[in-house]
N, C-alpha and C positions, 0 to 999 in steps of 0.2 A: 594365863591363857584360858582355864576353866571358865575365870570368872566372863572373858571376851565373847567364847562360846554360847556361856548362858545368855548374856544380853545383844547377839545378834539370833539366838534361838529364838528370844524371847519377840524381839523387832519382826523376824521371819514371822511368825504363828500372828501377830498385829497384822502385818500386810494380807495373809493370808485372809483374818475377819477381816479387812477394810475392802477386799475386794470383791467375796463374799458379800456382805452388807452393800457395796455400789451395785454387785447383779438385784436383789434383793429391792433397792428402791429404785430402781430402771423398772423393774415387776411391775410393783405398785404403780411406777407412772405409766405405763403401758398402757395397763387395766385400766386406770384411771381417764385415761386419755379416752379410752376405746370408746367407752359406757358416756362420757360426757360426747363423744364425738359423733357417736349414733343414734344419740339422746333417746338413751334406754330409760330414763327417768318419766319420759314421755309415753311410750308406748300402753298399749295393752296390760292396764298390769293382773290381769288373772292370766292369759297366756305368756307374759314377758318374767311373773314375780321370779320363778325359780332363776332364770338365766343371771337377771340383775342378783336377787340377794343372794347367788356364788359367786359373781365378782365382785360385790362389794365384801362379801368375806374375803377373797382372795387379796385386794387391795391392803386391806389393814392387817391380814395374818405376814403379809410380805412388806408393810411399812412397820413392822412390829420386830419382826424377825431379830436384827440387832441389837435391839435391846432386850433382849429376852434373858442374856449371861447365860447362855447353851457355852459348855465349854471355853468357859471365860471371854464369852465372845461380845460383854458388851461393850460400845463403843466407848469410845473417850467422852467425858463430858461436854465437852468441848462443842460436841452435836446438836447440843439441847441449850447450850448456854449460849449458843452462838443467834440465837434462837428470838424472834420480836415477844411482842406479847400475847399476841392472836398465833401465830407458830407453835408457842408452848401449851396455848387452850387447844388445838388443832392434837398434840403430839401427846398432849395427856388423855384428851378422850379417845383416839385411836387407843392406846394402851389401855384405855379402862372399858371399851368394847373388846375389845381382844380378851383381856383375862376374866370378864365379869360372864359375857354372852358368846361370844364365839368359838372360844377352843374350851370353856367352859360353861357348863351346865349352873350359874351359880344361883342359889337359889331367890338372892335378894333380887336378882336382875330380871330374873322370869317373875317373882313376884305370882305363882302358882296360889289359886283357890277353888278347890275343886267343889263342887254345887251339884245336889242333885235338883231334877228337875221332875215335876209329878204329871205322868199324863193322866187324862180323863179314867183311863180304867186303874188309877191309882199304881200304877208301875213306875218306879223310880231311873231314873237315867244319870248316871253321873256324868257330869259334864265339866272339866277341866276350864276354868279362867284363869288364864296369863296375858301376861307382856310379851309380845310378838318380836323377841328378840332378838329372830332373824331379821327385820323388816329391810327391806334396804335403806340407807342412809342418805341425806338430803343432798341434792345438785348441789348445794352452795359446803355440804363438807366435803365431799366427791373435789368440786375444784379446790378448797381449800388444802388437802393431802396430796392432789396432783402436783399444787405448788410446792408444798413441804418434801414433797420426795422426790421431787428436783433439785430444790435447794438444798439435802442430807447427801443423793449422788454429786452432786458439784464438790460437798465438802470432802464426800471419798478420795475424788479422784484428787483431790488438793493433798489431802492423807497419804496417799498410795505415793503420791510424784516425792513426798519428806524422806518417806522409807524406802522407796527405793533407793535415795542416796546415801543413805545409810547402809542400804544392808545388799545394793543390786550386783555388788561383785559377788556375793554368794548364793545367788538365784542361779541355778543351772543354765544352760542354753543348750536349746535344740536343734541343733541344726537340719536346714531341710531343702 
């Protein structure tokens, strides 16, 4: 009986990430949708930069989200392996944005070279040169992650419908 406990505990905290993870890339295509559908990529970008490069953070910090292993939360391989080949080029640079430049300061990615600069009355200025690693990212990865986090929610809800026959007599109900 212990051991039954442990492996419907363990299926419960699974459905829990998988449904988790489907709100998560529903996010991402949201975003994604929105930015491609108002075609913010278009606009103004000295008054548009800030609006886009926070949803385009927002997009890949919530197509990232699952695999992150927050709490043993990251998905079944299954995710990635289900996955074409342009899908996995798509799923690996979202993750290498995310941990290199967006939720991280890393220093290869900024690529920082600070310079001074001499003006006429010989007063030095320092002036910071990097890689604009906030920049937003191109229309064509913009739709390429729309599609990918469509097709990662599709595979949730595929995930969620397994486990819950598994495990859906011990989900509570609320009646209302």
């Amino acid at each position: 009986m212990l051991n039954q406990d442990k492996a419907i505990n363990h299926q419960l905290s699974q459905l829990n990430r998988v449904l988790i993870s489907l709100v998560d890339f529903e996010h991402c295509h949201g975003v994604t949708k929105h930015i491609l559908e108002k075609k913010l990529h278009e606009l103004d970008t000295h008054s548009n930069r800030y609006l886009l490069e926070g949803m385009c953070v927002g997009m890949i910090v919530a197509y990232c989200r699952p695999f992150s292993g927050n709490n043993g939360g990251d998905l079944p391989n299954r995710f990635i392996n289900n996955l074409n080949d342009d899908e996995k080029e798509t799923h690996h640079h979202a993750l290498l944005l995310r941990h290199k430049a967006l939720a991280h300061s890393d220093n290869e990615a900024w690529e920082m070279s600070p310079h001074y600069i001499k003006t006429e009355s010989n007063e030095r200025i320092l002036v910071p040169f990097y890689n604009c690693v906030h920049d937003p990212v191109s229309i064509s990865f913009t739709t390429k992650l729309m599609h990918l986090a469509k097709k990662q929610w599709k595979q949730c809800i595929k995930f969620q419908k397994e486990l819950e026959e598994l495990v859906g007599e011990h989900i509570p109900i609320f009646e209302i």
